[in-house]
C-alpha positions in Angstrom: 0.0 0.0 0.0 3.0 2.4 1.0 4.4 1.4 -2.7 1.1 2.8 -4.5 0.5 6.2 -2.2 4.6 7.0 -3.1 3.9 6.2 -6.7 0.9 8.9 -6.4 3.0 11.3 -5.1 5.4 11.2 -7.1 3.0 11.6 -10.3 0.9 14.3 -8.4 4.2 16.2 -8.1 5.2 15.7 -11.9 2.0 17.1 -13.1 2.5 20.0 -11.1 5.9 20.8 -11.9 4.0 20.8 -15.5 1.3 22.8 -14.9 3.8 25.4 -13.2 6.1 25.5 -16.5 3.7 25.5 -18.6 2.2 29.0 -16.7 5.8 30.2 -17.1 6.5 29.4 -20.5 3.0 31.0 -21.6 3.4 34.2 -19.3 6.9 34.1 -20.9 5.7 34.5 -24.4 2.9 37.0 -23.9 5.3 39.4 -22.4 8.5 38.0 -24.5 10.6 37.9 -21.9 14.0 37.1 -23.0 13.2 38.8 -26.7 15.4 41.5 -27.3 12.5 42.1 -30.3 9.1 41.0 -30.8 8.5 40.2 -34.4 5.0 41.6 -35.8 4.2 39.1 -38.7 1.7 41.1 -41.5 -0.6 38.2 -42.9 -1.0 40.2 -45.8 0.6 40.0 -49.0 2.6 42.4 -50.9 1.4 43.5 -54.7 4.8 43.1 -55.5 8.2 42.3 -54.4 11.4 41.4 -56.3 13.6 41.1 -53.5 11.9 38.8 -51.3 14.2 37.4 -48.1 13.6 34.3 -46.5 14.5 33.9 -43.1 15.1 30.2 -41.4 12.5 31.0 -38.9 10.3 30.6 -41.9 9.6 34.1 -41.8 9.9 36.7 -45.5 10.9 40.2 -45.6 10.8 42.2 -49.1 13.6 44.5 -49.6 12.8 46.2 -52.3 12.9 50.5 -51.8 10.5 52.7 -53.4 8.9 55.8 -53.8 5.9 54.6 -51.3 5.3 51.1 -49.2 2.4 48.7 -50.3 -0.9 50.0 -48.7 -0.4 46.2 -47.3 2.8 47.0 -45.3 2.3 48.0 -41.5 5.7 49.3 -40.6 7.1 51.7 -44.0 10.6 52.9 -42.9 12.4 55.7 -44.8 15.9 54.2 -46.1 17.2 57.3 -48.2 16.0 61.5 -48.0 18.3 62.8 -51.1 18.2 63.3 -53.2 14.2 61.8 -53.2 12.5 60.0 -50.4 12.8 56.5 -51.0 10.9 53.9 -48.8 11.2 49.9 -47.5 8.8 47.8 -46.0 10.3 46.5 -42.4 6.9 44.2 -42.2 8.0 40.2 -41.4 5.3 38.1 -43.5 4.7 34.5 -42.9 4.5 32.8 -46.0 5.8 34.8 -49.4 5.8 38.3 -49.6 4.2 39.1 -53.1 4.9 38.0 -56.7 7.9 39.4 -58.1 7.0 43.1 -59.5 7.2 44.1 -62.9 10.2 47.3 -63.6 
């Protein structure tokens, strides 16, 4: 009887030591402790993008620079002033970013 109670104790403990990582690990990612960055992933698609970057997270990033970002893009960044304004996309896309555009 001692033999079964032990074994019970010892699998009531297990689970809790689960239960208690698993709170961790999910409090952990909500607040990305650890991550010097969290990565915003756009589910949209790009028109267009000839320079599209794939990442081994599985992750895409277009590089292309233009005159304006895709309406699509959440994050434009400016990447030259002079002598014009020329724009990038910074968005990370899971799955491809956009067919390849057409100069």
């Amino acid at each position: 009887m001692k033999s079964s109670s032990t074994t019970l104790l010892v699998i009531l403990a297990v689970v809790h030591a689960v239960l208690v990582v698993g709170i961790f690990a999910a409090v952990a990612k909500e607040n990305a402790v650890g991550e010097s960055k969290v990565i915003d992933i756009n589910p949209g698609q790009l028109k267009c993008c000839s320079n599209c970057n794939f990442s081994f997270s599985g992750l895409y990033t277009c590089d292309d620079v233009g005159k304006k970002c895709d309406p699509v893009c959440k994050s434009c960044a400016v990447v030259k002033t002079y002598p014009a304004k020329l724009f990038r996309c910074t968005d990370t896309f899971l799955g491809m970013c956009g067919p390849p555009c057409k100069h």
